[in-house]
N, CA, C and O atoms as CSV, one atom per row, in Angstrom:
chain,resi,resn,atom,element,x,y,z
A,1,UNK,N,N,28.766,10.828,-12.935
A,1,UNK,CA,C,28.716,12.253,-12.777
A,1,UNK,C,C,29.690,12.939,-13.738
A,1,UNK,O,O,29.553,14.091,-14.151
A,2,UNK,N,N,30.815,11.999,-14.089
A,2,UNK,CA,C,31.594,12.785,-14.615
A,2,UNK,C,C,31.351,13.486,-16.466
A,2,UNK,O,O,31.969,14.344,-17.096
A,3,UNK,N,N,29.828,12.360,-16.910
A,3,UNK,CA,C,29.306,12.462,-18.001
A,3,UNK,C,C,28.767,14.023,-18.050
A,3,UNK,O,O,28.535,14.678,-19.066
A,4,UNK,N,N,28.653,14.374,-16.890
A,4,UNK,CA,C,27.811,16.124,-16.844
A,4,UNK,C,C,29.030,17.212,-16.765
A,4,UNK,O,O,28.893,18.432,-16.674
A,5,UNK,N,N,30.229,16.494,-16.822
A,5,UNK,CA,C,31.219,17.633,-17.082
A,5,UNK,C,C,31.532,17.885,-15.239
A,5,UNK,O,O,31.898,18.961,-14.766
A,6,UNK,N,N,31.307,16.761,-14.521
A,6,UNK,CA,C,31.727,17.463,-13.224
A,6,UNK,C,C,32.927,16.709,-12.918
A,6,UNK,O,O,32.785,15.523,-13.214
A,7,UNK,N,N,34.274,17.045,-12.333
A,7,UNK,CA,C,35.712,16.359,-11.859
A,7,UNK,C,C,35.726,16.786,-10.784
A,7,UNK,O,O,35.312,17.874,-10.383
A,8,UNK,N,N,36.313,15.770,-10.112
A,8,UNK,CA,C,37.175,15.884,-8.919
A,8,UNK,C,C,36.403,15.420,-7.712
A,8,UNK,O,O,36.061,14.275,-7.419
A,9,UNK,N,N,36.135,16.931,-6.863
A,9,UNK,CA,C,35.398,16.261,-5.603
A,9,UNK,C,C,33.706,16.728,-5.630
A,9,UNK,O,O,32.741,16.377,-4.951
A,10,UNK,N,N,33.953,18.132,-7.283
A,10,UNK,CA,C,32.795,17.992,-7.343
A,10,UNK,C,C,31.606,17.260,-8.527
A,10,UNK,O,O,30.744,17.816,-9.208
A,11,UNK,N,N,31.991,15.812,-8.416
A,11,UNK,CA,C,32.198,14.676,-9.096
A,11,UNK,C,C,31.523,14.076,-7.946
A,11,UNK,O,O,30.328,14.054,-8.239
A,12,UNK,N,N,31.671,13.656,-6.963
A,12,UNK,CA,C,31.399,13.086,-5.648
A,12,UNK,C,C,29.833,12.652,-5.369
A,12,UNK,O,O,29.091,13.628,-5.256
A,13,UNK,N,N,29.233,11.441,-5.245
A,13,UNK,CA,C,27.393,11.253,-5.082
A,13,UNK,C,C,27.261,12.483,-3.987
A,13,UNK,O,O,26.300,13.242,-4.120
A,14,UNK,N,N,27.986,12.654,-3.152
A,14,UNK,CA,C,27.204,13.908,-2.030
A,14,UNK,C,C,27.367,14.969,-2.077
A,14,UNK,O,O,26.998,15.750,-1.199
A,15,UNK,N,N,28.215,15.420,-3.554
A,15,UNK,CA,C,28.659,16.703,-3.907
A,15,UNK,C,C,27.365,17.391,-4.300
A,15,UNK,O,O,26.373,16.780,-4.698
A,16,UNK,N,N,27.457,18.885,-4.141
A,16,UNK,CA,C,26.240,19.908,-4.423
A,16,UNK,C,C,27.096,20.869,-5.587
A,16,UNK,O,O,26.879,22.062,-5.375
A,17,UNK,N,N,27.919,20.657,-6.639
A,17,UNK,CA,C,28.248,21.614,-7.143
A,17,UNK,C,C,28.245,23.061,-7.649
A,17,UNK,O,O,29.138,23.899,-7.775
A,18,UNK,N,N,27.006,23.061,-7.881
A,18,UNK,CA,C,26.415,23.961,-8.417
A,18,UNK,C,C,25.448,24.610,-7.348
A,18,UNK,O,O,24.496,25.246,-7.801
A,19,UNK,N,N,25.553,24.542,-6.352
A,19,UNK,CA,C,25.186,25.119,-4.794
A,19,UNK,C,C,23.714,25.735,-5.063
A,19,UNK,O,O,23.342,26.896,-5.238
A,20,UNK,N,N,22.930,24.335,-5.021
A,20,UNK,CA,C,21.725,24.944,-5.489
A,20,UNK,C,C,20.942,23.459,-3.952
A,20,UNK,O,O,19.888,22.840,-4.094
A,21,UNK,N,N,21.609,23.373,-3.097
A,21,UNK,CA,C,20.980,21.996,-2.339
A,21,UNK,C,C,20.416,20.963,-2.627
A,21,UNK,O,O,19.567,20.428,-1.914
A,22,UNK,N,N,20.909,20.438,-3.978
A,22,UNK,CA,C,20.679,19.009,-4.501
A,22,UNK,C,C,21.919,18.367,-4.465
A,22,UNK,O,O,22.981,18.959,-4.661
A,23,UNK,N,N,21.826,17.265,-4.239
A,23,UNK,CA,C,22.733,16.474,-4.378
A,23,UNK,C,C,23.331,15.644,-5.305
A,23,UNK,O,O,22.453,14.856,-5.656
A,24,UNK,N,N,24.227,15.434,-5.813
A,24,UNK,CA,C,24.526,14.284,-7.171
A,24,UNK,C,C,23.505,13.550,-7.506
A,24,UNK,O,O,22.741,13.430,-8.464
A,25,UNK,N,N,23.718,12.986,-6.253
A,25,UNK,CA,C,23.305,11.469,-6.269
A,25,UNK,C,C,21.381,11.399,-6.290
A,25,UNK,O,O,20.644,10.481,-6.650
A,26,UNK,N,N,21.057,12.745,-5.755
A,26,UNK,CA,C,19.329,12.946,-6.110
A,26,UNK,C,C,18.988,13.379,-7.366
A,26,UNK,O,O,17.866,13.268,-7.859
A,27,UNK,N,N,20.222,14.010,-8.036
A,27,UNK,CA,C,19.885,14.391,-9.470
A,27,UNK,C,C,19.657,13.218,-9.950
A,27,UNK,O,O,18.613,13.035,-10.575
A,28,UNK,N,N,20.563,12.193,-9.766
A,28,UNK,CA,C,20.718,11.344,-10.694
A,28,UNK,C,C,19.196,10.034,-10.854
A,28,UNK,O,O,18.580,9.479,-11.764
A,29,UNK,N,N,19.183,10.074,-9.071
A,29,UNK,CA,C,18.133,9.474,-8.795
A,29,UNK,C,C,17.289,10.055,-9.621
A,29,UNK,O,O,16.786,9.277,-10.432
A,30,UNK,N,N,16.897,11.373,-9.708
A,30,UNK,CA,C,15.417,11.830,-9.943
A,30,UNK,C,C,15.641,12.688,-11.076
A,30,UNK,O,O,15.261,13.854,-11.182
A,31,UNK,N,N,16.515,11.779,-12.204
A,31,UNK,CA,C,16.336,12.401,-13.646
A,31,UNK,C,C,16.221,13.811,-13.383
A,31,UNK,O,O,15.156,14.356,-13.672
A,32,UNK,N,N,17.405,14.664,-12.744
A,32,UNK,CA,C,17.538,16.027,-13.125
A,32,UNK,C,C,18.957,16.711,-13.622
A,32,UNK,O,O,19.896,15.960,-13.358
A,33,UNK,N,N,19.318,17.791,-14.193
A,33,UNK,CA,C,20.178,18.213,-14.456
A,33,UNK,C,C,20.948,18.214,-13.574
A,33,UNK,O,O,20.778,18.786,-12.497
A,34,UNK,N,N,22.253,17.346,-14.017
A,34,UNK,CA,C,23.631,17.348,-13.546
A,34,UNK,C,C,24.744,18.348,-13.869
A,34,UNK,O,O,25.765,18.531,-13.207
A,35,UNK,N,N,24.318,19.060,-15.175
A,35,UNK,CA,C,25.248,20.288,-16.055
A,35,UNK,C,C,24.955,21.510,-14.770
A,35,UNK,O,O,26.051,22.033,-14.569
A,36,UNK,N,N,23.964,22.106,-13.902
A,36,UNK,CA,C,23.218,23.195,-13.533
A,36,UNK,C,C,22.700,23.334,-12.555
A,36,UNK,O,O,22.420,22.434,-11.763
A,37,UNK,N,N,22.467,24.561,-12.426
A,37,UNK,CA,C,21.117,24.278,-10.793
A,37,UNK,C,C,19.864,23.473,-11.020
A,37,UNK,O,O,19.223,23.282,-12.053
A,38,UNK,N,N,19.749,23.204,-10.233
A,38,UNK,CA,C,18.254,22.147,-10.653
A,38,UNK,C,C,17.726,22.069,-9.357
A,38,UNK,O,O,18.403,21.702,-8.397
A,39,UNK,N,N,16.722,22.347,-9.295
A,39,UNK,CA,C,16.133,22.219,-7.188
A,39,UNK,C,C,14.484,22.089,-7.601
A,39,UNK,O,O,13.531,22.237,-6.837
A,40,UNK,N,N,14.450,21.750,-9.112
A,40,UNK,CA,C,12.654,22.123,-9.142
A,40,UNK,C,C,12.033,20.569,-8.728
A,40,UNK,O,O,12.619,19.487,-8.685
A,41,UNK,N,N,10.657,20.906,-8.453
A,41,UNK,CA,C,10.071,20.091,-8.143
A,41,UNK,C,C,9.461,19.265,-8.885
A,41,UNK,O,O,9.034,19.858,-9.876
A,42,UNK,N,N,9.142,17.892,-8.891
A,42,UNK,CA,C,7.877,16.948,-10.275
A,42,UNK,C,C,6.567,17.760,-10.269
A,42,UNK,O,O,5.980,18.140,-9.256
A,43,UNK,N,N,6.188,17.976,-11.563
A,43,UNK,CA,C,5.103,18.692,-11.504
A,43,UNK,C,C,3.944,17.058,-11.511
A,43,UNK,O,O,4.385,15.930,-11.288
A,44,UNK,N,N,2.927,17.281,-11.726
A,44,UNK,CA,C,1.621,16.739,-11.338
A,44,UNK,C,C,1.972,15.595,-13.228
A,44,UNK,O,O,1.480,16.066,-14.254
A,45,UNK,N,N,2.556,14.639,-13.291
A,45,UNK,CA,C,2.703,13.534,-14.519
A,45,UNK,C,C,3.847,14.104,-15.122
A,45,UNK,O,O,3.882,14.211,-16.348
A,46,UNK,N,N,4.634,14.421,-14.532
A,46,UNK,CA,C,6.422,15.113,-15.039
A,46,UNK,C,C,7.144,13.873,-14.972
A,46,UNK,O,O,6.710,12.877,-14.393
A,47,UNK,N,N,8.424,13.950,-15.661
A,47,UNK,CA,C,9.456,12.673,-15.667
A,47,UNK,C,C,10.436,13.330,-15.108
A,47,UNK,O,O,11.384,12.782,-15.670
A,48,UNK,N,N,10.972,14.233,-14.295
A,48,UNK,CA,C,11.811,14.677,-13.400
A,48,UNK,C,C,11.964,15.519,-12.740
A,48,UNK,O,O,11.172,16.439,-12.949
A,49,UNK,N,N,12.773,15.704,-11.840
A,49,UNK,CA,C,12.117,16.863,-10.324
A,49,UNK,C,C,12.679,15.915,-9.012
A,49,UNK,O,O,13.089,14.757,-8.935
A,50,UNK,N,N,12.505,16.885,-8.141
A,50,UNK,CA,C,12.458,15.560,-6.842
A,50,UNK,C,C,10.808,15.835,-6.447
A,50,UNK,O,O,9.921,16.636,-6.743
A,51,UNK,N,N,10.959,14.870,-5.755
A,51,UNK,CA,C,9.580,14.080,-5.427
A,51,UNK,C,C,8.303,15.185,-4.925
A,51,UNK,O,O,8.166,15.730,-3.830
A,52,UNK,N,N,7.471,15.283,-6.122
A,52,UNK,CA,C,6.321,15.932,-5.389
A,52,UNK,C,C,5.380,15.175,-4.399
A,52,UNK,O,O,4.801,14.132,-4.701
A,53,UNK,N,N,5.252,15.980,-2.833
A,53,UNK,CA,C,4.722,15.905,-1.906
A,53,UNK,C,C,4.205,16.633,-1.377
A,53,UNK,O,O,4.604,17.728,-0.980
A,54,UNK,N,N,2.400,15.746,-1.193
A,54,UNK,CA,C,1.451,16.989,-0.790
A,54,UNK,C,C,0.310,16.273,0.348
A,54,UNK,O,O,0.600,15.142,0.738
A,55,UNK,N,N,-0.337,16.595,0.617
A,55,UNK,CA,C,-1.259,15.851,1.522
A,55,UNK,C,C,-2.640,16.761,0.900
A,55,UNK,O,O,-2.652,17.716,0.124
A,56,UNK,N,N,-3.649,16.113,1.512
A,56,UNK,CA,C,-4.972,16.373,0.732
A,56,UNK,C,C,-6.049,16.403,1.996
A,56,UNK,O,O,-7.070,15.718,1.929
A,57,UNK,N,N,-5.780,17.191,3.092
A,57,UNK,CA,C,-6.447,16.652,4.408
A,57,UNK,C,C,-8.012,16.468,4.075
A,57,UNK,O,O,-8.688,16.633,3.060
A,58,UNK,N,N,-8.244,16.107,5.212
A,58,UNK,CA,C,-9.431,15.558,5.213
A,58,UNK,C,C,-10.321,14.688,5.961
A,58,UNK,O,O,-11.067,13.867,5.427
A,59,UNK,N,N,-10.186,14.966,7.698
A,59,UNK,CA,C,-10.186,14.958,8.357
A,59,UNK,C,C,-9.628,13.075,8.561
A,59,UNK,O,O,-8.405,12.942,8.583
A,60,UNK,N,N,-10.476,11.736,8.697
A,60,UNK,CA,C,-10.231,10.507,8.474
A,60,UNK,C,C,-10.030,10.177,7.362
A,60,UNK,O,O,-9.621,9.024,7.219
A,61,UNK,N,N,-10.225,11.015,6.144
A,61,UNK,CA,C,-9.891,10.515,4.831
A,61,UNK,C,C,-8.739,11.375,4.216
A,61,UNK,O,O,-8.795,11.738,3.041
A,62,UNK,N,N,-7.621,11.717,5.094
A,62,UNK,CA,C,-7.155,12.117,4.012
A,62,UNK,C,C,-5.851,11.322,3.679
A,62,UNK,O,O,-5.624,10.203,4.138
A,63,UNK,N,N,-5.027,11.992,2.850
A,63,UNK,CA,C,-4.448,11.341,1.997
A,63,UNK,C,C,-2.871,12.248,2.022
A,63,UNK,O,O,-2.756,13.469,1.911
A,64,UNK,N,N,-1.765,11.246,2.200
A,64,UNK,CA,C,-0.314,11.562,1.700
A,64,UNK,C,C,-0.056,11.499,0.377
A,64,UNK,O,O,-0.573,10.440,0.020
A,65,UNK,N,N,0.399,11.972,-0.478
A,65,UNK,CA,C,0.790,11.537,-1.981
A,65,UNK,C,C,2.037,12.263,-2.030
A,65,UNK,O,O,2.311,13.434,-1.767
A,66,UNK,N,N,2.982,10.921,-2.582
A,66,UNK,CA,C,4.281,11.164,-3.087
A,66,UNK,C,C,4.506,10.470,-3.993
A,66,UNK,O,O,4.631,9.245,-3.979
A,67,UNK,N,N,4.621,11.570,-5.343
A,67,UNK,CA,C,5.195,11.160,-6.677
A,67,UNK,C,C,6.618,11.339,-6.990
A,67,UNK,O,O,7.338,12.288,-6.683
A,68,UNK,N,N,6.943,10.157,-7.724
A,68,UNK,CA,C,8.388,10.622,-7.794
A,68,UNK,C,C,8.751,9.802,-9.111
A,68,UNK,O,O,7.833,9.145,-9.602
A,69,UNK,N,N,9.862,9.776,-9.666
A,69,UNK,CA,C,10.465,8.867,-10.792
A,69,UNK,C,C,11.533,8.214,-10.275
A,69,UNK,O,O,12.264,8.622,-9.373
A,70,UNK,N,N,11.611,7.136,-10.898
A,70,UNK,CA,C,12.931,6.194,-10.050
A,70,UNK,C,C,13.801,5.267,-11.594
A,70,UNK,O,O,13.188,4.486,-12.320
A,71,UNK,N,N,14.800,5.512,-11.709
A,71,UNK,CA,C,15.721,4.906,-12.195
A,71,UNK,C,C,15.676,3.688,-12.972
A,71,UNK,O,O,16.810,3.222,-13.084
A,72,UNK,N,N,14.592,2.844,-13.681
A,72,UNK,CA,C,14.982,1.321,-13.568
A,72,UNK,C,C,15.787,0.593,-14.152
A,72,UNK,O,O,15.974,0.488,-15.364
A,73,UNK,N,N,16.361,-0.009,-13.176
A,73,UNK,CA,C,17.403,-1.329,-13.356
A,73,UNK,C,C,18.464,-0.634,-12.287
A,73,UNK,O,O,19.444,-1.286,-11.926
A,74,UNK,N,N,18.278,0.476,-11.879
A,74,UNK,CA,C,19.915,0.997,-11.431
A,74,UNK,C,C,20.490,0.657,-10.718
A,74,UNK,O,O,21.719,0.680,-10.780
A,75,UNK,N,N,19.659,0.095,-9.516
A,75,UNK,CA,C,19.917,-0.506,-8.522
A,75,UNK,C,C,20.006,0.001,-7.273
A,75,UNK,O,O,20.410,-0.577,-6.265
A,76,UNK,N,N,19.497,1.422,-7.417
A,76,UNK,CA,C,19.354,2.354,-6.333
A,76,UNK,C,C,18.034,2.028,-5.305
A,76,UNK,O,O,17.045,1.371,-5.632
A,77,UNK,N,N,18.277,2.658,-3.979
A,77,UNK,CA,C,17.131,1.945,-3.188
A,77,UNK,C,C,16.468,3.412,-2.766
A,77,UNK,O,O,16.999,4.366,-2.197
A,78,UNK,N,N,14.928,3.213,-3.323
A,78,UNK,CA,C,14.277,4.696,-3.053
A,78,UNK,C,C,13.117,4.096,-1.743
A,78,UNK,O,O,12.460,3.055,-1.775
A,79,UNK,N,N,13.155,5.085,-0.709
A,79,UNK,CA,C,12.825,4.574,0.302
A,79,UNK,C,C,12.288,5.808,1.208
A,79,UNK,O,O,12.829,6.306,2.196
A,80,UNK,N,N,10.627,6.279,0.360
A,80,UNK,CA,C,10.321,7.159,1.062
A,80,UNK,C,C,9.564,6.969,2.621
A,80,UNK,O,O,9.501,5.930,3.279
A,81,UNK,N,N,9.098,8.132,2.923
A,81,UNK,CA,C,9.269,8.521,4.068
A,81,UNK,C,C,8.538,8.943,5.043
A,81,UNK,O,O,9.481,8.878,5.831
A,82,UNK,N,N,7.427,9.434,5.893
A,82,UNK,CA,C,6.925,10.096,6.833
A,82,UNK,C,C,7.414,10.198,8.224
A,82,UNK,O,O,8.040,9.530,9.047
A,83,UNK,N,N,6.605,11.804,8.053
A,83,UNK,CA,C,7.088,11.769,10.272
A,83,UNK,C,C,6.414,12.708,10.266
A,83,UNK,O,O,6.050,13.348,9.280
A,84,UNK,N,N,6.085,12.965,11.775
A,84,UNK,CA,C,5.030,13.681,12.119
A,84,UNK,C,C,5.749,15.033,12.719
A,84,UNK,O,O,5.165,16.105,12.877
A,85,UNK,N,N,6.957,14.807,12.985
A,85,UNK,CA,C,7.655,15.575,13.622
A,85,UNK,C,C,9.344,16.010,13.141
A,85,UNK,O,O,10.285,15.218,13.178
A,86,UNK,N,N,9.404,17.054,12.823
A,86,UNK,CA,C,11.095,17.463,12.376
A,86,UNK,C,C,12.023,17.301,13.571
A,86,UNK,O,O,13.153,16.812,13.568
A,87,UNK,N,N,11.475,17.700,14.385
A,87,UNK,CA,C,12.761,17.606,15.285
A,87,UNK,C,C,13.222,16.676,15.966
A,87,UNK,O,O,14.134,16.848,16.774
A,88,UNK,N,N,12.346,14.915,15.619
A,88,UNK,CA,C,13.319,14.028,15.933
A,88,UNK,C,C,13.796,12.873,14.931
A,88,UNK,O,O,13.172,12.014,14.308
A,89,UNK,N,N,14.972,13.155,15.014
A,89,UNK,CA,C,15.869,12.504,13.842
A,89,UNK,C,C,15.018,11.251,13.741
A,89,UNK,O,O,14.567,11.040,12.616
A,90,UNK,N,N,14.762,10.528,14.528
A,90,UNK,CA,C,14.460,9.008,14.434
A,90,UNK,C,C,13.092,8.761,14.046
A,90,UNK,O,O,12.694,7.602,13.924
A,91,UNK,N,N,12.346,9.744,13.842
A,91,UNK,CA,C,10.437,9.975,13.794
A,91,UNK,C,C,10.323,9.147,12.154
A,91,UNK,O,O,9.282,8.783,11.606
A,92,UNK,N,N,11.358,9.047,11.772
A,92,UNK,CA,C,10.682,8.726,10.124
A,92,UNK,C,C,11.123,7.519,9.943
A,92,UNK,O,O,12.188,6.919,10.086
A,93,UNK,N,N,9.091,7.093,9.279
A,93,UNK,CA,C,9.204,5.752,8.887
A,93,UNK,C,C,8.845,5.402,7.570
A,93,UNK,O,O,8.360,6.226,6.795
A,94,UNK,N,N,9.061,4.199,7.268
A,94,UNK,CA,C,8.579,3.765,5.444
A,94,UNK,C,C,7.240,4.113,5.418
A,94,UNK,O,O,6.434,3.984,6.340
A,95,UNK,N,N,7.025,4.612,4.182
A,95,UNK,CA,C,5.377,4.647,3.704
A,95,UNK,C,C,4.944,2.830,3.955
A,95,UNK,O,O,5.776,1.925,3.891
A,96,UNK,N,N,3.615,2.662,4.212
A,96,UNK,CA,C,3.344,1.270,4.234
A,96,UNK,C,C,2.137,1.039,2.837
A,96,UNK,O,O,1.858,-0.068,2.378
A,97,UNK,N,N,1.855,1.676,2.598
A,97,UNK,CA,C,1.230,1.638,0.883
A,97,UNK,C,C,1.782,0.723,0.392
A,97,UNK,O,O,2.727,0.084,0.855
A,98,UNK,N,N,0.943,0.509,-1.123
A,98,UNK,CA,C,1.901,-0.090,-2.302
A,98,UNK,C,C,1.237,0.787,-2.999
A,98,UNK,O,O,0.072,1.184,-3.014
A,99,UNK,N,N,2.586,1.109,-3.811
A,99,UNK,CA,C,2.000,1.859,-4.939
A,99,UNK,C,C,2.047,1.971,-6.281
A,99,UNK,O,O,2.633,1.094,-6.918
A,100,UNK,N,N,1.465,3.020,-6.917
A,100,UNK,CA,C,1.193,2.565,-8.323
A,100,UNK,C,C,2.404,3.247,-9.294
A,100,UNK,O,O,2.936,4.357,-9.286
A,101,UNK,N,N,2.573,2.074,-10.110
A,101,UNK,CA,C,3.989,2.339,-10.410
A,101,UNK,C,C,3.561,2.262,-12.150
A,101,UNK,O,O,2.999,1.253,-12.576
A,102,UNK,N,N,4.000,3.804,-13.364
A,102,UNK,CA,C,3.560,4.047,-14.267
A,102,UNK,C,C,5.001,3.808,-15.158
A,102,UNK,O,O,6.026,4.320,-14.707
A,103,UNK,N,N,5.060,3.078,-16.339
A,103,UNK,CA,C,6.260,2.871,-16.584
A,103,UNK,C,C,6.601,4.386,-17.475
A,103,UNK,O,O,5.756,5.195,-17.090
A,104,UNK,N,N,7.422,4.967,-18.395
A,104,UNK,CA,C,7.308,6.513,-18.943
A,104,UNK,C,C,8.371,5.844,-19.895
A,104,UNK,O,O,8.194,5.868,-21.113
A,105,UNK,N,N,9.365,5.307,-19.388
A,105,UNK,CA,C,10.189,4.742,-21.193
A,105,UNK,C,C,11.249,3.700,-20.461
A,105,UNK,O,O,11.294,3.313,-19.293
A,106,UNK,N,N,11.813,3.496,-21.233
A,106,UNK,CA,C,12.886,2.043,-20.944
A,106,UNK,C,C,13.991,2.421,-19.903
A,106,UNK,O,O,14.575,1.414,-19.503
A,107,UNK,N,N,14.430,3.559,-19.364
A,107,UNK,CA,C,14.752,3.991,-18.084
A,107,UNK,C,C,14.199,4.671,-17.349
A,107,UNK,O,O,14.896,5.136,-16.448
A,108,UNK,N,N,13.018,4.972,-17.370
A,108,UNK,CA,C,12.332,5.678,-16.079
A,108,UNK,C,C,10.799,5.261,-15.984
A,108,UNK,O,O,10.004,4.993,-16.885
A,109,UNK,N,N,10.638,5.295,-14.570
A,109,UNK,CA,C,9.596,5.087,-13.958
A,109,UNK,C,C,8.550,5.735,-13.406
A,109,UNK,O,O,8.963,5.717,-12.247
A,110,UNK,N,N,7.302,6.409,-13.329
A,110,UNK,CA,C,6.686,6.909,-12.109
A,110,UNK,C,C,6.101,6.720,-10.894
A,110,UNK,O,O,4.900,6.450,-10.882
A,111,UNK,N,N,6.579,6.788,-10.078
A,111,UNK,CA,C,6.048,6.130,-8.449
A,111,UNK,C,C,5.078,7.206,-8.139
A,111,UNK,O,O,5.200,8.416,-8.330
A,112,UNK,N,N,3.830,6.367,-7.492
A,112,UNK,CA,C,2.898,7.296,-6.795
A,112,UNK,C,C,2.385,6.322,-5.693
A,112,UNK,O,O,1.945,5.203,-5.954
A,113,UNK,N,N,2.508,6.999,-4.064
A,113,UNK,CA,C,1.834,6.373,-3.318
A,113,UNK,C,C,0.623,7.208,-2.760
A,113,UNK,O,O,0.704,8.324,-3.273
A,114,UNK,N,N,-0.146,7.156,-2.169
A,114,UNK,CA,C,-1.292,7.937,-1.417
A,114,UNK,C,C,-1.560,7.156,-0.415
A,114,UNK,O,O,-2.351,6.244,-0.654
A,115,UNK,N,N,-1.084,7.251,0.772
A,115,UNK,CA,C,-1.431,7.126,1.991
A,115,UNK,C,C,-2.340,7.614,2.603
A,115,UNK,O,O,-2.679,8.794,2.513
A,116,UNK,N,N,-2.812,6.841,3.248
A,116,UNK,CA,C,-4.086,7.433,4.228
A,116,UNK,C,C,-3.830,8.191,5.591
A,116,UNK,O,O,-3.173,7.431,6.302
A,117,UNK,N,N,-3.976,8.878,5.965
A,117,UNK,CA,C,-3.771,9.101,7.363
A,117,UNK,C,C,-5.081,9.889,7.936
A,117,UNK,O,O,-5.992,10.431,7.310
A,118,UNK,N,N,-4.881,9.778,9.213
A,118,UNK,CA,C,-5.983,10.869,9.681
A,118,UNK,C,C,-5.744,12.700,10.081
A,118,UNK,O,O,-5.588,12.962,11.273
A,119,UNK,N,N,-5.733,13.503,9.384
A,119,UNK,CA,C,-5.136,14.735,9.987
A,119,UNK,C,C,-6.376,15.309,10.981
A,119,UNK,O,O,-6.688,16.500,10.994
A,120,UNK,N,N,-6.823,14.611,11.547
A,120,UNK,CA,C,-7.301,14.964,13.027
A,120,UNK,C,C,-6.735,14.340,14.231
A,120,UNK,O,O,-6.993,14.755,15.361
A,121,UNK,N,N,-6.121,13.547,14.038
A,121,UNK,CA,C,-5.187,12.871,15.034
A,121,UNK,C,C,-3.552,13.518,14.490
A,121,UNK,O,O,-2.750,14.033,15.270
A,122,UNK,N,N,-3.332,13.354,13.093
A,122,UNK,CA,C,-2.239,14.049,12.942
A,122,UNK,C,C,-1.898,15.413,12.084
A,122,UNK,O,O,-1.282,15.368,11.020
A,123,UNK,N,N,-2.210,16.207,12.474
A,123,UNK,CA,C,-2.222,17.595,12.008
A,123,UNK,C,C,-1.192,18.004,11.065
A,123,UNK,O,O,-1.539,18.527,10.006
A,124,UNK,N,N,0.350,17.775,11.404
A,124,UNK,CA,C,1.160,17.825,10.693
A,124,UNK,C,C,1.762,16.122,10.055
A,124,UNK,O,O,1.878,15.061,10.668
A,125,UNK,N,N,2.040,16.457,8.626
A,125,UNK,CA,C,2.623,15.268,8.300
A,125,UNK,C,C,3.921,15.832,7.096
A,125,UNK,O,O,3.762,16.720,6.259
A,126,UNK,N,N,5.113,15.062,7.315
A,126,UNK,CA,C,6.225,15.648,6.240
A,126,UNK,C,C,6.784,14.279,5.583
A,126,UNK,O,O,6.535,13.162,6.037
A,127,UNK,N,N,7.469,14.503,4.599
A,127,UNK,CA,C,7.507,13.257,3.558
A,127,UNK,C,C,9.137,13.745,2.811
A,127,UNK,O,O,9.767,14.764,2.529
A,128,UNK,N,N,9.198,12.988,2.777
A,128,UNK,CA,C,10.904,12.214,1.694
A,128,UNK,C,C,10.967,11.015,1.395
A,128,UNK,O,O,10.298,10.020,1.674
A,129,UNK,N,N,12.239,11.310,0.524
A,129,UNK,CA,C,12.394,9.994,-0.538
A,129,UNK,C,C,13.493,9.825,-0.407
A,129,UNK,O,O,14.148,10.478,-1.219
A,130,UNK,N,N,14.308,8.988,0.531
A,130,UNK,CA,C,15.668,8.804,0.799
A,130,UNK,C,C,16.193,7.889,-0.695
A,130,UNK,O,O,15.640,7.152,-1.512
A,131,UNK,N,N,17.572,8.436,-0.471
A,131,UNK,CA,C,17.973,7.690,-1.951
A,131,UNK,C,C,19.550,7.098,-1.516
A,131,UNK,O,O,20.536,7.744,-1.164
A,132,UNK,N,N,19.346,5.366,-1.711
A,132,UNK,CA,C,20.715,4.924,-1.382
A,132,UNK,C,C,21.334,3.864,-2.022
A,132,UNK,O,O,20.548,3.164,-2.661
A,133,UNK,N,N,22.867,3.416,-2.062
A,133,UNK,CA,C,23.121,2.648,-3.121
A,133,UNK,C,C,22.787,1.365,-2.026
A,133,UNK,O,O,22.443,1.377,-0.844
A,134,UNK,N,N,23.048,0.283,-2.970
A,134,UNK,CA,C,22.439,-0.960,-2.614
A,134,UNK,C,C,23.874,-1.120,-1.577
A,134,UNK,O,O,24.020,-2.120,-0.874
């Protein structure tokens, strides 16, 4: 962090310096500006952002998709996410997909999963990409 000109505590992986609700440590994860505010999202084949997430309902066919870019070699553990419900801490579980993974250059990656779900049984669905050191 300290390569982006940040010291001290706001230097810190859980620091928000620039008080824009990103975190160090998601910039860093998700190839975004560490100098600045940065809160934008991956657009649709982008190399940085945090993780675009969308669903595609459809009644038995539809579909979760979360794109994101991930680090390689770093050693960081990206470990997205669903739940059906915000208000209980414990509702979120691993995507169970595998997904398709696009290489973009000799440090970065693109992750895309598309999950299936049913949004007639589940109406609401929400998604993240937890980011942690090994």
């Amino acid at each position: 962090m300290t390569t982006a000109g940040l010291t001290g505590p706001n230097a810190a992986l859980d620091a928000t310096p620039h008080h824009d609700g990103v975190e160090n440590l998601l910039k860093y994860a998700f190839n975004m500006n560490l100098s600045g505010p940065d809160s934008a999202t991956m657009p649709t084949g982008g190399g940085s952002g945090l993780p675009g997430i969308t669903t595609q309902p459809n009644g038995a066919s539809s579909v979760f998709r979360f794109a994101f870019v991930c680090r390689i070699g770093s050693g960081l553990i990206y470990t997205p996410q669903k739940s059906s419900d915000l208000t209980l801490l414990n509702s979120w579980v691993p995507l169970a997909d595998t997904p398709s993974v696009i290489p973009i250059d000799a440090t970065w990656e693109r992750v895309i999963y598309e999950e299936p779900y049913n949004a007639t049984l589940i109406p609401r669905c929400f998604g993240r990409v937890a980011v942690s050191l090994p």
